[in-house]
C-alpha positions as CSV (number, residue, x, y, z in Angstrom):
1,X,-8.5,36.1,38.9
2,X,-10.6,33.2,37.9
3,X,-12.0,35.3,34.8
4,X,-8.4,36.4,33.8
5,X,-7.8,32.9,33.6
6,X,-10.8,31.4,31.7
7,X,-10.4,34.4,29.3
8,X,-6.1,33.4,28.5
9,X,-7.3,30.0,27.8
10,X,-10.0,31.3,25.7
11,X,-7.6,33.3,23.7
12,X,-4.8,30.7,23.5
13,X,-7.5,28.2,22.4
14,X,-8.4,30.9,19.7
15,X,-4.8,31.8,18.2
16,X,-4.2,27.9,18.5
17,X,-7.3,27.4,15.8
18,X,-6.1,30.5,13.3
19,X,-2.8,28.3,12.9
20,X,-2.5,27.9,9.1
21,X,-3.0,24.2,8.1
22,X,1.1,23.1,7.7
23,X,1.1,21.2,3.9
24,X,2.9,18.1,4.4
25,X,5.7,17.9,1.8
26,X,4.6,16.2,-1.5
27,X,6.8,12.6,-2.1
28,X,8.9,12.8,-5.5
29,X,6.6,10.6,-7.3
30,X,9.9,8.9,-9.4
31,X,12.1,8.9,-5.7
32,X,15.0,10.2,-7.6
33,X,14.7,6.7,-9.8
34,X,15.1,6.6,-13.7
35,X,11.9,6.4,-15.4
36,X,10.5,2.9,-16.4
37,X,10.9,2.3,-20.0
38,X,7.6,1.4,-21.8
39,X,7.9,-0.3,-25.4
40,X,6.7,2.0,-27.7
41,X,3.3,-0.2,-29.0
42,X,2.2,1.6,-26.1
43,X,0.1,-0.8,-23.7
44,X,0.2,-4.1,-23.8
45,X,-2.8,-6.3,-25.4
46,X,-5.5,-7.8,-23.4
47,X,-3.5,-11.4,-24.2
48,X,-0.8,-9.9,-22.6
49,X,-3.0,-9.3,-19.5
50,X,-4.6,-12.2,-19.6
51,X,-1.5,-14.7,-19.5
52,X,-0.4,-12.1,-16.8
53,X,-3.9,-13.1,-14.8
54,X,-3.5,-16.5,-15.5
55,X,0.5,-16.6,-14.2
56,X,-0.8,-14.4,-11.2
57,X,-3.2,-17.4,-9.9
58,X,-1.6,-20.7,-11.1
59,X,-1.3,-22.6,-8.3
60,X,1.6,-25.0,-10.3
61,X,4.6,-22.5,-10.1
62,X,4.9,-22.9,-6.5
63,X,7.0,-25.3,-5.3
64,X,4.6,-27.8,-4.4
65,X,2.1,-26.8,-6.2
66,X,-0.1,-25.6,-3.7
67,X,0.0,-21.6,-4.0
68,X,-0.3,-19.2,-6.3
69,X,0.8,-15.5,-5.7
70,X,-2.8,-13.9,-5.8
71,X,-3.1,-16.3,-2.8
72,X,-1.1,-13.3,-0.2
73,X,-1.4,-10.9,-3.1
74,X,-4.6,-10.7,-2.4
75,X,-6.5,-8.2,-6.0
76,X,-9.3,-6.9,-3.8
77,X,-7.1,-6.2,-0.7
78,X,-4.7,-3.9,-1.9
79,X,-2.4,-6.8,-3.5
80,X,-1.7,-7.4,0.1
81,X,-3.4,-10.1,2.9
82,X,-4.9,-7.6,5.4
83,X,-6.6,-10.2,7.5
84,X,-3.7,-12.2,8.5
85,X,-0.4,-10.2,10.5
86,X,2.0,-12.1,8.8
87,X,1.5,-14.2,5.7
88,X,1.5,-17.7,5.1
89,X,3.7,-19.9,3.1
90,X,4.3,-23.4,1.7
91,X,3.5,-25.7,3.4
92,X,1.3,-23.7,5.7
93,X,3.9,-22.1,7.2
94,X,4.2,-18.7,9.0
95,X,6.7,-16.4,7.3
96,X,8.2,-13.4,9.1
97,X,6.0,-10.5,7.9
98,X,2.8,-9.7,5.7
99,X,2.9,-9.9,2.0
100,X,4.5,-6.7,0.4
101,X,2.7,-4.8,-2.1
């Protein structure tokens, strides 16, 4: 009895592994949105992206001019503060959740 029953788990532990793989479901990369519309120069010019770098980490456009967006929108994390739960705002502040990305 013992046998028949180490030899059903074998074989239910065997059909169990020669499952197919189940492909999750690929997103819609658009979401069902319109497309964006690029301007037709194509991309834009490295003063472009530079005044968008500079905007990014002045410091002055907060409200008292102590933070700048690249502050929670952290570049090398993912545009995103990964080390703190929730971020933090003016005047030191704890906001509600973590900086969106």
């Amino acid at each position: 009895m013992r046998g028949a029953k180490l030899a059903l788990l074998c074989y239910v532990a065997v059909l169990a592994g020669c499952q197919r793989a189940v492909q999750p479901a690929a997103p819609s990369p658009t979401l069902g949105l319109p497309g964006v519309p690029y301007p037709a120069a194509g991309a834009p010019s490295q003063a472009v992206l530079d005044l968008g770098r500079k905007l990014f980490m002045d410091r002055r456009l907060s409200s008292n001019n102590t933070l700048s967006c690249a502050m929670c929108h952290v570049p090398e994390q993912g545009f995103a503060a990964v080390e703190l739960a929730t971020a933090v705002g003016i005047e030191g502040r704890s906001l509600r959740r973590n900086a969106p990305t």
